[in-house]
C-alpha positions as CSV (number, residue, x, y, z in Angstrom):
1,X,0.0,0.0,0.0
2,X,3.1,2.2,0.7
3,X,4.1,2.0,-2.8
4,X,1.1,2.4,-4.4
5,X,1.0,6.0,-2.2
6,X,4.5,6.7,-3.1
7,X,3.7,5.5,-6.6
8,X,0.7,8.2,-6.8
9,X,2.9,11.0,-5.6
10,X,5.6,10.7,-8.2
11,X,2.9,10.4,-10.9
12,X,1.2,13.8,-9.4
13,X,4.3,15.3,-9.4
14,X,5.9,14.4,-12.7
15,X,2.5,16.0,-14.3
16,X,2.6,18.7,-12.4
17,X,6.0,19.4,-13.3
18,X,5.5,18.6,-17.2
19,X,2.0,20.7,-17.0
20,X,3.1,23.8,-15.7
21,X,5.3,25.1,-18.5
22,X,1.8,24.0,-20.5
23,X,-0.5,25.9,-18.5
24,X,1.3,28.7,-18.2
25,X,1.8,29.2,-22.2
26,X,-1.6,29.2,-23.0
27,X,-2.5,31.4,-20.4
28,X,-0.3,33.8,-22.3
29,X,-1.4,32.5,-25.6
30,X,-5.3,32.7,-24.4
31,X,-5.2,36.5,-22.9
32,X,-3.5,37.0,-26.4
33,X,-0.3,38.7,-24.9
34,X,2.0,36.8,-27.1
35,X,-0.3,38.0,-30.3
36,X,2.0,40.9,-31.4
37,X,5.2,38.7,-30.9
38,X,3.3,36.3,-33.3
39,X,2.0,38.8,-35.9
40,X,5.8,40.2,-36.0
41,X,6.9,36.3,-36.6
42,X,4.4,36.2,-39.0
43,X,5.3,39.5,-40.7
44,X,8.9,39.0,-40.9
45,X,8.0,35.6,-42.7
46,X,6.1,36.9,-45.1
47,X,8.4,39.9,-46.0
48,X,11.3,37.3,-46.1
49,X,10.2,35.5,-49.7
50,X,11.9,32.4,-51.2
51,X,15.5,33.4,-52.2
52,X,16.4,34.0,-55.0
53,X,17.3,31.0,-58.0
54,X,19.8,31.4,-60.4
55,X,18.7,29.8,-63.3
């Protein structure tokens, strides 16, 4: 039974700790506070082109 409780902590843990990072992007992505960061990626890509061929 011992296990089974330590076996249950490690699993709450390891998902909080790979959920966090998660959680806290699309928080960010959600309230749209990334959205200029994004339009400028966007933008630059755009403006970028294919390069140039030689033939």
């Amino acid at each position: 039974m011992a296990a089974l409780g330590l076996l249950l902590l490690i699993t709450s843990a390891l998902c909080h700790w790979l959920l966090e990072p998660l959680l806290a992007i699309g928080t960010a992505l959600v309230n749209l506070n990334a959205l200029p960061w994004l339009a400028l990626a966007v933008g630059v890509w755009l403006l970028a082109g294919r390069p140039l061929s030689d033939s």
